[in-house]
TORKELUM-421464 format. One record per residue (C-alpha): residue in three letters; y, x, z. Coordinates in steps of 0.02 Angstrom, whole numbers, plus 50000, padded with zeros to 5 digits. Example, Ala and Ser with C-alpha at 12.3 -4.5 7.8 and 13.67 -1.06 7.14 Angstrom:
% residues 2
ALA497755061550390SER499475068450357
***
This chain:
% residues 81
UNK500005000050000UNK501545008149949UNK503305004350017UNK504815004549933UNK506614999350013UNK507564992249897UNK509544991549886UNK510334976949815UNK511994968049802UNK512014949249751UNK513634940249694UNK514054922349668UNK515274914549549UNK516274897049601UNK516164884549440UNK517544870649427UNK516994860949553UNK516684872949670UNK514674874649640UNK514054892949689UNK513284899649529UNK512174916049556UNK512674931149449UNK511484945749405UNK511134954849542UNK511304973649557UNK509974990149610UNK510515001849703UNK509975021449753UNK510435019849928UNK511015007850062UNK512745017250081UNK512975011249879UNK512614995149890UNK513794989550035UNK515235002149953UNK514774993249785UNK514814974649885UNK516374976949983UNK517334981549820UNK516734965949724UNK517414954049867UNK518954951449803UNK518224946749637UNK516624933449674UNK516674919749782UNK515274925849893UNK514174944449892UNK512884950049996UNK512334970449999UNK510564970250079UNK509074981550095UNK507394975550084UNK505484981550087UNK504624978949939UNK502664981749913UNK502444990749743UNK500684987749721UNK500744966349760UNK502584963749703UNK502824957049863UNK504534957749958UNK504794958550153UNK505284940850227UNK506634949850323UNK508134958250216UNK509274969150298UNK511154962750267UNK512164978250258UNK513804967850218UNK514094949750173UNK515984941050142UNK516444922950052UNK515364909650008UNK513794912250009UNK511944902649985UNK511514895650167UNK509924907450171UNK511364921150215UNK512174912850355UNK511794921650546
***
């Protein structure tokens, strides 16, 4: 079973009426990246999340339990403390 932590920062668009629409979400070398690379798109999405996460390589499986290295704006209620 190999273990890889994966880096990742997910952003979310507002539409018209104010619907969160998911954009494509971005990899990452390190953690220190991702939350740099997340704090800087704030002012542009409506909601981002930078967060690490466990991932099995060999069962494409990802841990349950991310790591949220930064989160700001709106944002999908599976994010909220």
């Amino acid at each position: 079973m190999a273990i890889e932590t994966i880096h990742i920062v997910l952003t979310w668009s507002a539409d018209k009426r104010g619907k969160l629409r998911a954009e494509t979400p971005m990899k990452f070398n390190t953690a220190a990246e991702a939350k740099s690379r997340a704090e800087r798109a704030e002012s542009r999405f409506a909601g981002v999340v930078a967060l690490s996460q466990g991932y099995d390589v060999d069962t494409e499986q990802a841990d349950e339990n991310p790591v949220v290295l930064f989160r700001a704006g709106r944002t999908p209620a599976e994010f909220d403390d």
